[in-house]
PLY file of the C-alpha trace (Angstrom):
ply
format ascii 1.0
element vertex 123
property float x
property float y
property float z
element edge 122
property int vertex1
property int vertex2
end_header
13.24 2.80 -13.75
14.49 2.20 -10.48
14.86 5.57 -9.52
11.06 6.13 -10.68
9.96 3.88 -7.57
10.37 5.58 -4.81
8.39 8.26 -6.19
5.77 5.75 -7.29
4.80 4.15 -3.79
5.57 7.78 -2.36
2.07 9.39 -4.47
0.47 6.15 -4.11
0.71 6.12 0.08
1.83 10.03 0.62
-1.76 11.61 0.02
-4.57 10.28 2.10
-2.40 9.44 4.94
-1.67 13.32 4.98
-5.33 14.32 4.78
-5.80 16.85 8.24
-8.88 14.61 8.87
-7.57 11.48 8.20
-8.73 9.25 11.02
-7.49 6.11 9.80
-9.79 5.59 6.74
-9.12 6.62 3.11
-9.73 10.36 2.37
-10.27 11.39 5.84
-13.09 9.68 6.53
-14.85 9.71 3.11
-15.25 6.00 2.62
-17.11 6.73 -1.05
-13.90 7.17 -2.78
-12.15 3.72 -1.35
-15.28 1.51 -1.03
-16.06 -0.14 -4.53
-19.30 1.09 -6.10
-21.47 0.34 -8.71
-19.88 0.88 -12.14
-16.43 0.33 -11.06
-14.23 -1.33 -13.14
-12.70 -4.63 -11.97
-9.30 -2.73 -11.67
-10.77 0.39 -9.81
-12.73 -2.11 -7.37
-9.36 -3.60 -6.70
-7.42 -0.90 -6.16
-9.86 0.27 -3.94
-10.42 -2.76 -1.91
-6.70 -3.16 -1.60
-6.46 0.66 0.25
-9.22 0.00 2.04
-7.64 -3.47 3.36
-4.34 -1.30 3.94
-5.90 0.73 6.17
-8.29 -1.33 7.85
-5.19 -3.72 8.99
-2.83 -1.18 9.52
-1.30 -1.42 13.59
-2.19 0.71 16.11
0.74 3.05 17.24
2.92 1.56 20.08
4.51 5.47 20.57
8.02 3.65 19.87
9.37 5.42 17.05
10.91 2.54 15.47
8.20 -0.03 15.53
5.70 2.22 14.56
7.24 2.96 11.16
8.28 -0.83 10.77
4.74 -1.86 11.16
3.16 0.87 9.48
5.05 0.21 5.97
5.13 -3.50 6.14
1.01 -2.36 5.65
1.79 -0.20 3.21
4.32 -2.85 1.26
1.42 -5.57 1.03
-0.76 -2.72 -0.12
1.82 -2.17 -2.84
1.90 -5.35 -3.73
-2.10 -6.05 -3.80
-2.01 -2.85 -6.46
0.80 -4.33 -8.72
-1.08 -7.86 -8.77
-4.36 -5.69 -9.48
-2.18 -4.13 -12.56
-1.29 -7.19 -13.89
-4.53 -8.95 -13.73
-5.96 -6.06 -15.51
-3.32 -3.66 -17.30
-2.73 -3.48 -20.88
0.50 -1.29 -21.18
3.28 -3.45 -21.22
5.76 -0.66 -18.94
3.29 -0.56 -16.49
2.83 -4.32 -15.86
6.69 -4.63 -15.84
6.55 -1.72 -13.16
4.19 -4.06 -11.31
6.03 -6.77 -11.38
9.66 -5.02 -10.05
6.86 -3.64 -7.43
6.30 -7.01 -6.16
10.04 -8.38 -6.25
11.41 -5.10 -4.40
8.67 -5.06 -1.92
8.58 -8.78 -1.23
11.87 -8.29 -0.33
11.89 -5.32 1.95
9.00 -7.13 3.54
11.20 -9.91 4.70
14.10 -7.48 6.00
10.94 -6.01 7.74
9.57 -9.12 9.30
13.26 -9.84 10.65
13.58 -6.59 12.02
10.31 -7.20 13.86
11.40 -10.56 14.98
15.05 -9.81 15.98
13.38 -6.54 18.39
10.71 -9.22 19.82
7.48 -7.94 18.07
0 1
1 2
2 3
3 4
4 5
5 6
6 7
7 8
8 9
9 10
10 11
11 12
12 13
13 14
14 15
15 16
16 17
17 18
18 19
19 20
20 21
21 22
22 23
23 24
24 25
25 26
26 27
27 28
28 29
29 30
30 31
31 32
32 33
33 34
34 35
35 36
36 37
37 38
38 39
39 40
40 41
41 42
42 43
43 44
44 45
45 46
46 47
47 48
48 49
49 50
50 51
51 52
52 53
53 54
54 55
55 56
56 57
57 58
58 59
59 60
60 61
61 62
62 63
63 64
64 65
65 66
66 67
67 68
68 69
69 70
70 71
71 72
72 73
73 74
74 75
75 76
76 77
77 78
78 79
79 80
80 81
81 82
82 83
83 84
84 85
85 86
86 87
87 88
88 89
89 90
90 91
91 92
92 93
93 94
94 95
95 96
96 97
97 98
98 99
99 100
100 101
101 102
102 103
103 104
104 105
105 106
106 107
107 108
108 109
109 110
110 111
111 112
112 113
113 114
114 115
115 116
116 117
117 118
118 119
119 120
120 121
121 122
């Protein structure tokens, strides 16, 4: 299981944020597929509100190497962790809510070595 969750936040981040049009939003621009619609289930509407969110807060780039990648997955680490919550308010299988939960344990935790990172270097 554990070495199943790299991969897992890998597809779940890797893909728009490669897009050669992204421009900050989901899908390079096309706000239709990360902007709830009509018809959407309550666990589509929050996966989607939680990559919108994760985008709209992400940092602007400081050009410092370093920082830019600390801030950048703390973003995507809360994003994670809105998705898992979304999974257990509304999954059924019982491997992927347990995946959800060891989701929200690991990435709470790499979240706080992150904020101490970014307090130790002054940001």
């Amino acid at each position: 299981m554990n070495r199943l969750l790299p991969l897992v936040l890998l597809s779940a981040f890797a893909l728009p944020a490669c897009s050669p049009a992204h421009d900050g939003r989901m899908n390079g621009g096309n706000m239709n597929m990360s902007m709830p619609a009509d018809g959407d289930s309550d666990a589509t509407r929050g996966y989607k509100l939680s990559m919108t969110k994760m985008m709209d807060d992400m940092p602007t780039f400081t050009g410092n190497a370093d920082t830019d990648f600390i801030k950048q997955m703390r973003g995507h680490h809360q994003a994670a962790i809105s998705m898992a919550e979304v999974e257990l308010a509304n999954g059924a299988d019982p491997e992927a809510k347990k995946l959800a939960e060891d989701i929200i344990v690991a990435q709470r935790a790499e979240i706080e070595l992150i904020d101490a990172w970014l307090s130790k270097n002054g940001e």
